[in-house]
Every structure is written in C-alpha cells, then in structure tokens.
N, C-alpha and C positions, 0 to 999 in steps of 0.2 A: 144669591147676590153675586155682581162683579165686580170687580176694580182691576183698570188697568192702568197701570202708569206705564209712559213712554214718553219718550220725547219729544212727542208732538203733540201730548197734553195727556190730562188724566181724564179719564172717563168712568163711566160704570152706573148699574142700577142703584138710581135715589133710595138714599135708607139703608137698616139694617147695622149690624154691627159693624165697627170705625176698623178698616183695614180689609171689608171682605165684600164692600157695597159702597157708593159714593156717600157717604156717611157726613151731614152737616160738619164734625171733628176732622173728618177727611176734607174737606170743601178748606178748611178754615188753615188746615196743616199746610197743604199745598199753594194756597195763596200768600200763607206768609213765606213761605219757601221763597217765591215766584218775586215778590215784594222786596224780597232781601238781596237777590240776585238782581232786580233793576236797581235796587240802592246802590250796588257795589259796582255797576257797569253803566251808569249813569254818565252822562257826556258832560252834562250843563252844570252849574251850579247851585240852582237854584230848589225849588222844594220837588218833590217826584208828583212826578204826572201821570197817571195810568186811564187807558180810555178802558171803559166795559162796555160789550154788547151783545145784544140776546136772541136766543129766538123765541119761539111762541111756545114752547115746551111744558107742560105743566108743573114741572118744577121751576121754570125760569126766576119768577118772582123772590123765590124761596133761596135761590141757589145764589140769584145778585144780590138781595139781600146779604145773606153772609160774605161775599167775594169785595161788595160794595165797604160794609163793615172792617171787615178786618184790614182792608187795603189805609181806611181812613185811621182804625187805630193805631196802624205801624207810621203814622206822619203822610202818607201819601194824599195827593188831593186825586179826588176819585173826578174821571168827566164821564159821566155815563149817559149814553146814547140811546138808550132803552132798546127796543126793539130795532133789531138792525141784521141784514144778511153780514155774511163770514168776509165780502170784499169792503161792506161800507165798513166795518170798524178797523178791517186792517189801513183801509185810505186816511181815518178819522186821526187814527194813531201820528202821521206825516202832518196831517192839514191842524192837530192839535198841537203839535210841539212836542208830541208827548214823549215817553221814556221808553214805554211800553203798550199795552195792552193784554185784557184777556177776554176769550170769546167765548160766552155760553150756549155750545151746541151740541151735540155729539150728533148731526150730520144724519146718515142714512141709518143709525141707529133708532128703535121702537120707543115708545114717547116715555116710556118708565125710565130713561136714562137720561143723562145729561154729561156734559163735560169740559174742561176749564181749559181752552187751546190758547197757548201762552206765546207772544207776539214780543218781540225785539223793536229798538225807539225806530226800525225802519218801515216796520209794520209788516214784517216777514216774521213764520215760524220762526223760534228758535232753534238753533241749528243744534247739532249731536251734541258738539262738547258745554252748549250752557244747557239744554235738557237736562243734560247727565249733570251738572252745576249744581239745578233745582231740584233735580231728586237725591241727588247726597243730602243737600240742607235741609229737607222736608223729612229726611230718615235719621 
C-alpha cells in the first residue's frame, strides 16, 4: 500500500491500514484537515461552500461518499458535481461562489488509487504554504 501526501493533495492505493494506503480514516482525516483550513481562510461570511468532483475511478463512489460526508459533518454545504474532469471542478469552484474545492483523481495513476487534490476559493491548487497548513492540521 501507498500514501502520499504533498501539497498538491493526498493520494495512494484504496484500502489497507490508515497511514500506509489511502485508508477510508485517511480519506476522512484529510478532508477534515482541508475543511478546517477553508473555514479559517474563508473570504465571505456566510456558511462554507466546497465543490466535489470525480472521476470514473472505481473507488470514486466510495471515496465522495466519505469526502461528501465529512465536509457536511464539519457545517460545510457540499455542491457536488459528480462526475466531472480536473478543469470543470476547478471552473465550478469560481462559477459556485464557492470557498474551495476538492478533486477525486489521482490522474495518470492505475485505477487501485485515488486522490483528494485540494483547490483554494480561486479554483487553483493550493499553494506550498496552505498545503503545508493542511498537513500540520490533519497530523
């Protein structure tokens, strides 16, 4: 099993023990992370807004599921776009208002993987210094 975290999101093979594979507990850690960081860097006033969106990945279901979840439990209202390439959700993120975003892909990665690539209220990665923000708070 994998896990990598980096600043330009956390990736790795679905499953397996929490800290050594993208682990549902890993899925749920990281997104509160990610959650707590748009609460704190939040422009507007109003309630948080995160777009989600996926690709056809076999985990996809499984993985928005939990990301969908927890975003809702922490107060966020979730806008999720289901199925959607890596430019419609960073667009969706602008054209929603939203706060943030996160994208379910891990890209040229084999389909046993997935990964949470975590988008700023511009609809841009997150740059080095708030990466490094959400993996303090997720550790």
């Amino acid at each position: 099993m994998t896990l990598i975290k980096s600043i330009s999101g956390i990736r790795g093979t679905i499953g397996g023990v929490p800290g050594e594979g993208l682990s549902p507990l890993d899925v749920v850690k990281f997104t509160a992370a990610y959650c707590t960081w748009a609460k704190n860097n939040q422009t507007g006033k109003g309630k948080l807004r995160i777009v989600v969106g996926r690709d056809a990945r076999i985990s996809g279901k499984m993985v928005d599921s939990l990301v969908s979840g927890t975003l809702l439990g922490m107060g966020a209202d979730v806008i999720n776009i289901g199925l959607a390439t890596t430019p419609t959700t960073e667009l969706a993120v602008t054209a929603e208002n939203a706060d943030g975003g996160i994208i379910l892909t891990a890209s040229h990665n084999p389909k046993q993987w997935n990964a949470l690539k975590l988008l700023n209220n511009k609809g841009e990665f997150l740059d080095d210094a708030a990466g490094k923000v959400v993996l303090s708070i997720a550790e």
